[in-house]
N, C-alpha and C positions, 0 to 999 in steps of 0.2 A: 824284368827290370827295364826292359829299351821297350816292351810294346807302350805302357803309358806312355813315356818318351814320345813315342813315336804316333801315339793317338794326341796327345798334348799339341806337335804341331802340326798335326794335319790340322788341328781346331782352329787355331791361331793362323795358319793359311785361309782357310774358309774365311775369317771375320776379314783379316787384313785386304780377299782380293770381293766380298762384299762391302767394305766400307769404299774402296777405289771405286767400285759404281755409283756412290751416292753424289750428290751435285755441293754439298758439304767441299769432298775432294778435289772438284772440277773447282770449285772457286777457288780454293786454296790453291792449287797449278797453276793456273790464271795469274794470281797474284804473284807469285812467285815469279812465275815468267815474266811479269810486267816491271817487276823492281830489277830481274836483270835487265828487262832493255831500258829501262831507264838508266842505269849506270853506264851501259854502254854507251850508250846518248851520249850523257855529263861528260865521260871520259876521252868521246870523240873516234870511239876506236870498232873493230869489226867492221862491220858495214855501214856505220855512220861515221867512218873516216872524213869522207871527202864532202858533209851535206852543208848547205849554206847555214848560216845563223838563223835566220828567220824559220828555215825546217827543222832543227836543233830546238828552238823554244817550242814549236809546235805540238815535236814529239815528246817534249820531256812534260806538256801539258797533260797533252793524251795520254800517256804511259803513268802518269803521276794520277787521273781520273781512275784508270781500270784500276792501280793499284787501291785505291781505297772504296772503288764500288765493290771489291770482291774480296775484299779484308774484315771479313766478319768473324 
């Protein structure tokens, strides 16, 4: 009864850490990453506490670009 179990997620290991090689994934992190630093931006906070307004638009430009070039 446990060996299928246990050949079940060896299987499911396999697909889960060859799908993380594909660039499919890598976009998708990307993206992810980039809508957190754009909240942080908005928000003002972490390490974009202290940045002028004019860096503040800049990055929330750039951050707002990665996030939809890598949102497929």
């Amino acid at each position: 009864m446990i060996n299928p179990i246990l050949a079940f997620a060896t299987e499911v290991a396999k697909i889960v850490g060859e799908w993380q090689k594909t660039s499919q994934y890598r976009k998708m992190s990307t993206a992810i990453n980039s809508a957190e630093q754009y909240i942080f931006v908005k928000e003002g906070s972490g390490q974009y506490k202290d940045i002028t307004e004019k860096r503040r638009i800049k990055l929330l430009a750039h951050y707002r670009k990665r996030f939809f070039a890598n949102n497929n």
